[in-house]
C-alpha positions in Angstrom: -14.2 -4.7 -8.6 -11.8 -2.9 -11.3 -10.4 0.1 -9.7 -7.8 3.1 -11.1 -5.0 3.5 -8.3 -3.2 6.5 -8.1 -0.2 8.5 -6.3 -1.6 11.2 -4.6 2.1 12.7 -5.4 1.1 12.3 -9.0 -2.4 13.6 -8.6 -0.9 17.0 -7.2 1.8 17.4 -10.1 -1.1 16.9 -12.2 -3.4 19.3 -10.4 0.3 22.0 -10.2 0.9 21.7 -14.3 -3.0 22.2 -15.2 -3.3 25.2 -12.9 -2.0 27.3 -15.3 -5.2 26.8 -17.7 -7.7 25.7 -15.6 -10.0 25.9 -18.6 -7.9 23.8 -21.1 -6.1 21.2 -18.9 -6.4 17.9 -19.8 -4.1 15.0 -19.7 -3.1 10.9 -20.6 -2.7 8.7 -17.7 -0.9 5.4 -18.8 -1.2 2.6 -16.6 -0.4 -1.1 -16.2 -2.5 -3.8 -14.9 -1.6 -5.3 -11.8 -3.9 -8.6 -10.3 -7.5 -8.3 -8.9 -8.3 -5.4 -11.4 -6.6 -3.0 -10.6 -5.1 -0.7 -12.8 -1.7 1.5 -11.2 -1.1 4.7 -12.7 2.3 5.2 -13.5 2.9 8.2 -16.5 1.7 11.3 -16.9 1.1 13.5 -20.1 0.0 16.5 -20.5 -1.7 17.8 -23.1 -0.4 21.0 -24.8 -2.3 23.9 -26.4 -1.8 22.2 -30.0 -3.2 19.2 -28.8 -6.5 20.7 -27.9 -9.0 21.3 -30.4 -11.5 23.4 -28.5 -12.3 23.1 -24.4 -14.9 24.8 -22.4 -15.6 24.6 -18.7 -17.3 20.8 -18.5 -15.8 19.7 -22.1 -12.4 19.0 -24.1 -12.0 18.0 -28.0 -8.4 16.8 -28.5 -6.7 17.1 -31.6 -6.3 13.8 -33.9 -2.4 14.0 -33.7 -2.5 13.9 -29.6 -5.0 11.2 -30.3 -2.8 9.1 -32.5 0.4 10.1 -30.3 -1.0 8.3 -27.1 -2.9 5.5 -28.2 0.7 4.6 -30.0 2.2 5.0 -26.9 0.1 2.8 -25.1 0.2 -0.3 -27.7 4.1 0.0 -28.1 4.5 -0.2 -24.2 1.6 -2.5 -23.4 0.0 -0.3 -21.2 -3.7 1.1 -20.9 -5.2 4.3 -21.5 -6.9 6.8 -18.6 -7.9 10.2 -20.8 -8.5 13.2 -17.8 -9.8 16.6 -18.8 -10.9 19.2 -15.7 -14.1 20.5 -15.0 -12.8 23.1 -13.2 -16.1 25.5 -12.8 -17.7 23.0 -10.5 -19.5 20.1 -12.4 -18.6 17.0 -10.6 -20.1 14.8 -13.4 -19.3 13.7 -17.0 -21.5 16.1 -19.6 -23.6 15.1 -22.4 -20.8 16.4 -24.3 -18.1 14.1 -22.9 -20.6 11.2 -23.3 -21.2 12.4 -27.1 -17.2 12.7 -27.7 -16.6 9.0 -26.1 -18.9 7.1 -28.2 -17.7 8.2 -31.5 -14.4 7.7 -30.6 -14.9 3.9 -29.0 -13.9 2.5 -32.2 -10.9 4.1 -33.1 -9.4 3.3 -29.5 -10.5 0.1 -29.8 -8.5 -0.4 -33.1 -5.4 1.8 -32.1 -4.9 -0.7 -28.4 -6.3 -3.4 -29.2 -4.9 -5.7 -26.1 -5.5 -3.2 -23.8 -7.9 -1.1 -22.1 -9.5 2.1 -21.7 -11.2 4.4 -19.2 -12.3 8.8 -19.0 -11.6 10.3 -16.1 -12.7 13.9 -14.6 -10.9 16.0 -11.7 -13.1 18.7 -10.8 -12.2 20.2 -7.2 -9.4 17.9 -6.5 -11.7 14.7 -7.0 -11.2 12.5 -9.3 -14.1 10.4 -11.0 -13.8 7.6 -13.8 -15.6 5.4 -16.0 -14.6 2.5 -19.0 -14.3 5.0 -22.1 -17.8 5.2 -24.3 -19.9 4.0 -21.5 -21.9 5.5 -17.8 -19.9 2.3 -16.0 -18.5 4.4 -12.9 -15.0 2.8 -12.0 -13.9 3.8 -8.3 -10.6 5.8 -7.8 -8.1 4.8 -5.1 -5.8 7.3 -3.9 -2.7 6.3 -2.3 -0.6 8.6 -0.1 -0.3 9.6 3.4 -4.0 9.5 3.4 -5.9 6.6 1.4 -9.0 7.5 -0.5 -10.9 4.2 -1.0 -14.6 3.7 -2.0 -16.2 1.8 1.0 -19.5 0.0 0.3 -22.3 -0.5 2.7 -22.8 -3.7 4.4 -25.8 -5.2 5.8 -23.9 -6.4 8.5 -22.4 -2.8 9.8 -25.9 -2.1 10.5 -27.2 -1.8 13.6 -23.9 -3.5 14.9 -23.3 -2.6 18.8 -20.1 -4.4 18.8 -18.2 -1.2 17.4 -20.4 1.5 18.7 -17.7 2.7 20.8 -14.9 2.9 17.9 -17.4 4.2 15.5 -17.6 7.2 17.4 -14.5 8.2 17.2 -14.1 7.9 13.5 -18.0 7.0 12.4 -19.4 4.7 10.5 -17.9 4.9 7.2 -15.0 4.1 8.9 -15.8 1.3 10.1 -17.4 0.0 6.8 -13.9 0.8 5.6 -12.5 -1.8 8.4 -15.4 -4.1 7.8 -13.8 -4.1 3.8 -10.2 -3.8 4.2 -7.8 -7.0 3.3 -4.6 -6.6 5.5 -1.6 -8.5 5.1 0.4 -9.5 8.1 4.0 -10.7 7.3 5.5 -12.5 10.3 3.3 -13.9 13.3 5.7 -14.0 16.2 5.8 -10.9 18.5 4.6 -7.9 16.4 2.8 -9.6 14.3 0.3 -11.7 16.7 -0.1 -8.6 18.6 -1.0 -6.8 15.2 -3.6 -9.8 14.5 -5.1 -9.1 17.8 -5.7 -5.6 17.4 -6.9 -5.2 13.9 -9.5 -8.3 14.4 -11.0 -6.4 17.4 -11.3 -3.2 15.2 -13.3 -5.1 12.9 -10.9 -5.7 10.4 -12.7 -8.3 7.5 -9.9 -10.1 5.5 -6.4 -11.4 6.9 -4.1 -12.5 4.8 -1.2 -14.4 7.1 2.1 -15.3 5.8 5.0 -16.8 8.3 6.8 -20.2 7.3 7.6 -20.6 11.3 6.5 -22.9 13.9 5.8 -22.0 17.8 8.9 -22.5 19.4 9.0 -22.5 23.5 10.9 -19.4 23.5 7.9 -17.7 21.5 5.3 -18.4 24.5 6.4 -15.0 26.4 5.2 -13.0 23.9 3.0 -14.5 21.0 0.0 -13.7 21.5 -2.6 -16.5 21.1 0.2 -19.5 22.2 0.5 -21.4 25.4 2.2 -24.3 26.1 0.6 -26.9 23.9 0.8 -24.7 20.9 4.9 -25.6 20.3 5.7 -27.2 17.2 2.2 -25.5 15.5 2.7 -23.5 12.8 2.4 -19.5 13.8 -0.6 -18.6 10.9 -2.5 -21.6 12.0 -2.4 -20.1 16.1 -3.2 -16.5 14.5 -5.9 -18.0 12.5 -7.8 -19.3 15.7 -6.9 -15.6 17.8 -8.9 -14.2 14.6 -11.7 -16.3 14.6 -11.9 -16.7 18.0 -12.3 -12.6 18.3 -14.1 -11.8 15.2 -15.9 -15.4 13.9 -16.9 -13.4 10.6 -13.5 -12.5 9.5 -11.8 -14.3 6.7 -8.6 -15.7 7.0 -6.5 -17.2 4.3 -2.7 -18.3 5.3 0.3 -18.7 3.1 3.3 -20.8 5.4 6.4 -20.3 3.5 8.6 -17.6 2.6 6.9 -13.6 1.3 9.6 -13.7 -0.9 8.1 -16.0 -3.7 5.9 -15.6 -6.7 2.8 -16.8 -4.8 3.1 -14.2 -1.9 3.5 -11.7 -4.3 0.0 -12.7 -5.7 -1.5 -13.1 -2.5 -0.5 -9.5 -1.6 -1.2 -7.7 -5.2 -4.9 -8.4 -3.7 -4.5 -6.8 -0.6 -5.5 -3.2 0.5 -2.5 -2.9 2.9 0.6 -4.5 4.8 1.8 -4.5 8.1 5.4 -6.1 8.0 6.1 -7.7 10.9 9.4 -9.5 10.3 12.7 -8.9 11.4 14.4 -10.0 8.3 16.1 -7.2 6.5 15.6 -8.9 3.0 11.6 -9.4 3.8 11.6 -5.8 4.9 13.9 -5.0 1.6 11.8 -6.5 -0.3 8.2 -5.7 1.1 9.2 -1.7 1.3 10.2 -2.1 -2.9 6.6 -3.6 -3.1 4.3 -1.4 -1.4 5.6 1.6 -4.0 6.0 -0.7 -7.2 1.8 -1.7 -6.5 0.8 0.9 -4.6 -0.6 -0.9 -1.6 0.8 1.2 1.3 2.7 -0.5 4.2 3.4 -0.3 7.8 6.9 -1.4 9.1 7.4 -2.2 12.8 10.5 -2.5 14.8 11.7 -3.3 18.2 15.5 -3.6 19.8 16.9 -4.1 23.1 20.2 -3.2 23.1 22.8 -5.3 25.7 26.0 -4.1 27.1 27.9 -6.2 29.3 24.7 -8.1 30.0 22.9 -4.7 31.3 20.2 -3.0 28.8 21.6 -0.1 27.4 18.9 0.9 25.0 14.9 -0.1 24.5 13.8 1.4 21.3 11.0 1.2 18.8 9.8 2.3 15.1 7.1 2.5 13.4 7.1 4.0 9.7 4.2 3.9 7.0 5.3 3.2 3.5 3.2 5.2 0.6 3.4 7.2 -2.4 4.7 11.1 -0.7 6.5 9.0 2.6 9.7 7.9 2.3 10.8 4.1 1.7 13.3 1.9 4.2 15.8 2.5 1.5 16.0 6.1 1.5 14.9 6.6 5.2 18.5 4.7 6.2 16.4 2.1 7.7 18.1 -0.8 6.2 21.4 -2.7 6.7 22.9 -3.4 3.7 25.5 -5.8 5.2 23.1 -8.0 7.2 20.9 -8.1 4.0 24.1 -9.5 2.2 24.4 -12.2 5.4 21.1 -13.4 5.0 20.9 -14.3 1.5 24.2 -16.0 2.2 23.9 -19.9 2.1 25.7 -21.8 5.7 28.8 -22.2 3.3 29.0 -18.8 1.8 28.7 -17.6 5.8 31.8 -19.9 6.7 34.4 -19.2 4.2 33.4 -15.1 4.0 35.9 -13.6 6.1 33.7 -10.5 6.8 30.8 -12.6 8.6 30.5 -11.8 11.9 28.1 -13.9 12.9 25.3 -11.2 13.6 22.6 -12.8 11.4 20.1 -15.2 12.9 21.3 -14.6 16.9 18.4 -14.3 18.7 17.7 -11.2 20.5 15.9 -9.8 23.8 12.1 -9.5 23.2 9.5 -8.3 25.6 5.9 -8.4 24.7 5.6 -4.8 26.4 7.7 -3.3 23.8 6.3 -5.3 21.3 2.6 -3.9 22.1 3.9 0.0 22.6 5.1 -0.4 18.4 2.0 -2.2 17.0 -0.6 0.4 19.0 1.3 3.0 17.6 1.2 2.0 14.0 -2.4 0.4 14.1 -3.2 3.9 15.0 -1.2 5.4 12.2 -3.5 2.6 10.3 -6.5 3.8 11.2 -5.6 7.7 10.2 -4.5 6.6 6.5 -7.8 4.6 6.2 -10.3 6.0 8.4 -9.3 10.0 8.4 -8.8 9.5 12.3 -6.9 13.2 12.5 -3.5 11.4 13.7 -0.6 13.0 11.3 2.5 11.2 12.5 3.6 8.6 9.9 6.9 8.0 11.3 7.6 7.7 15.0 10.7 6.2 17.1 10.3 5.3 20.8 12.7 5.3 23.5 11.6 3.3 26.5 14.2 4.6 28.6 12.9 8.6 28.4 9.6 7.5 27.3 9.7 9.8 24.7 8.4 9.2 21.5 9.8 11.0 18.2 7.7 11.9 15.1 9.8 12.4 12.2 8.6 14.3 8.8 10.7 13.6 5.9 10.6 13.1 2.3 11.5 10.9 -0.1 14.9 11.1 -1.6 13.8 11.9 -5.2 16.9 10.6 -6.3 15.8 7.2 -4.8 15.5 4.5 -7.1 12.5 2.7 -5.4 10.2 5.8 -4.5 12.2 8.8 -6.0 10.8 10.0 -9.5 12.7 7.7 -11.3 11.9 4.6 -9.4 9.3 2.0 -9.1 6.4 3.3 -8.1 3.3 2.0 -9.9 5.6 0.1 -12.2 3.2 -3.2 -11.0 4.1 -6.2 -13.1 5.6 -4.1 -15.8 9.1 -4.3 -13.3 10.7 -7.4 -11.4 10.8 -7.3 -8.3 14.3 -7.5 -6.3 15.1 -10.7 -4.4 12.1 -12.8 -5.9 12.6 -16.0 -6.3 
């Protein structure tokens, strides 16, 4: 299904700059293609009072000059074209008028981009509605931010269904056909991430995507969850694919058993409608926190430590963060450790002869499947806010074990930040490649 996926941060500068002439607003997204249809939003322009020919309260004529501006724009840079106009007196549809305007301009677009695309759009009340240019085929609109906005189709199979009755009366049934539709991403299958499986599968979650190059180990059987003993030396998406199944026999599962960091992954996860990243690799994390801003698929990072000190516990903490257009990334939110990313990309002989290697990279640490289970609830519920409109707000929380106190922090991106500041990489899709891919 071809969708137009937007920032909400870029949907209110949009909504701030055409305040000011609520009657004449109008603007030119340009957008690039990512895979599975979806088109990312990544410029804004808006048009000025020469650019406008006439407007009226449900219609906009723009002048041949803006015309011949944008379309140029959007050949030279290989991009596609999203003309917006308001309707700011109420009409939530496209007019006769618009339909009128469209058609006899088909041909001129067509000829001015011709390797590219483009689609009408309307915001009338904050909403946002879209169609391909010259035609009545509606395209659906995803939103990205704190709160996702995302078209959820009905299901034969949600009706009637008594398995979620209790869940869908907390956040109804359009919720759940949400859950029922949703393609999640679960990097790393050990700890966090089979307790992560375990959860979303019982919520009714319908597509898993599972990426992990590991096998079981004996170590992993205290807390992966799905193992016992006979599962060492299996791979950890194959023992997550039977949890799933065995929970939720309709789901679909598709595995990937090698590194996120590769040009496959990349594809696997430009399909997906969010990530939960599980891993405790700084460069995966690195890299997945750059990805969910440069595609706009919004991510949710989970952490655990137990901190040792002359073999006693000194500290037991946990954090959970959602990554999205409006939040800030790990980058900016001093998350990640640029030195231990420099260790891991090391090869074993780089490790040896650097004198500054201390050895931290690849020790195993202490891991208890309580702590494990406090950080995933916690972020499947921050999940089910963004996607559901549960009325949860925290999108960043930090636990301490020891006081039981948990911490909800409210910041905002660095706009300085080259991955999710104003200059940085969000919505930039294919157009940008990524850091650390192979």
């Amino acid at each position: 299904m071809t969708e137009i996926v937007v920032g909400v941060p870029t949907i209110t500068a949009l909504i701030n700059s055409l305040q000011a002439d609520t009657e004449r607003g109008a603007a030119l997204y340009l957008c690039y293609d990512a895979v599975s249809n979806r088109y990312l939003v990544h410029d804004i322009e808006i048009a000025n009072e020469a650019d406008v020919l006439s407007a009226s309260e449900i219609e906009i004529t723009f002048a041949p000059q803006f015309l011949t501006r944008i379309t140029r724009r959007a050949r030279e840079q290989k991009q596609h074209l999203v003309l917006l106009h308001t309707h700011p007196k109420g009409a939530p549809e496209f007019s006769l008028i618009d339909d009128a305007t469209e058609v006899g301009l088909v041909e001129f677009v067509k000829k001015r981009i011709p390797d590219g695309n483009a689609f009408s759009m309307i915001l009338c009340d904050g909403k946002l509605k879209a169609r391909w240019f010259g035609t009545q085929e509606s395209i659906s609109v995803r939103q990205i931010g704190p709160i996702i906005t995302i078209p959820a189709t009905r299901n034969s199979e949600d009706e009637n269904n008594e398995r979620y009755d209790r869940q869908v009366r907390a956040f109804g049934e359009h919720g759940q056909r949400i859950l029922r539709n949703l393609s999640v991403v679960i990097v790393g299958l050990g700890g966090t991430g089979s307790v992560t499986v375990q959860q979303l599968a019982h919520l009714g979650v319908g597509t898993f995507i599972l990426i992990d190059p590991d096998a079981v180990e004996e170590t992993n059987l205290n807390r992966v969850v799905g193992t016992q003993p006979e599962s060492v030396g299996k791979s950890k998406i194959d023992v997550a694919s039977i949890l799933i199944r065995t929970i939720n026999p309709s789901a679909q599962v598709h595995i990937y058993s090698d590194s996120v960091i590769t040009e496959n992954a990349r594809r696997l996860m430009c399909s997906a409608d969010c990530i939960f990243m599980c891993t405790d690799s700084h460069v995966s994390r690195a890299f997945l926190s750059e990805f969910a801003f440069q595609y706009l698929i919004p991510a949710f990072d989970i952490g655990v430590s137990i901190t040792l000190r002359d073999n006693h516990v000194y500290a037991v903490t946990g954090r959970t963060q959602m990554l999205a257009p409006g939040l800030p990334c790990l980058l900016c939110s001093n998350v990640l450790d640029s030195r231990i990313i420099r260790e891991e990309l090391m090869t074993p002989e780089q490790r040896e002869s650097d004198p500054y290697f201390n050895g931290g990279s690849g020790v195993n640490q202490p891991a208890v499947i309580s702590l494990n289970s406090t950080m995933v609830s916690l972020a499947v519920t921050m999940f089910l806010a963004a996607f559901t409109g549960t009325p949860v707000r925290a999108r960043w929380q930090s636990y301490d074990a020891l006081t039981g106190n948990v911490r909800v922090f409210a910041t905002k991106p660095d706009p300085d930040c080259p991955i999710c500041g104003a200059n940085g990489v969000i919505a930039a899709g294919d157009s940008r490649h990524l850091s650390f891919l192979e």
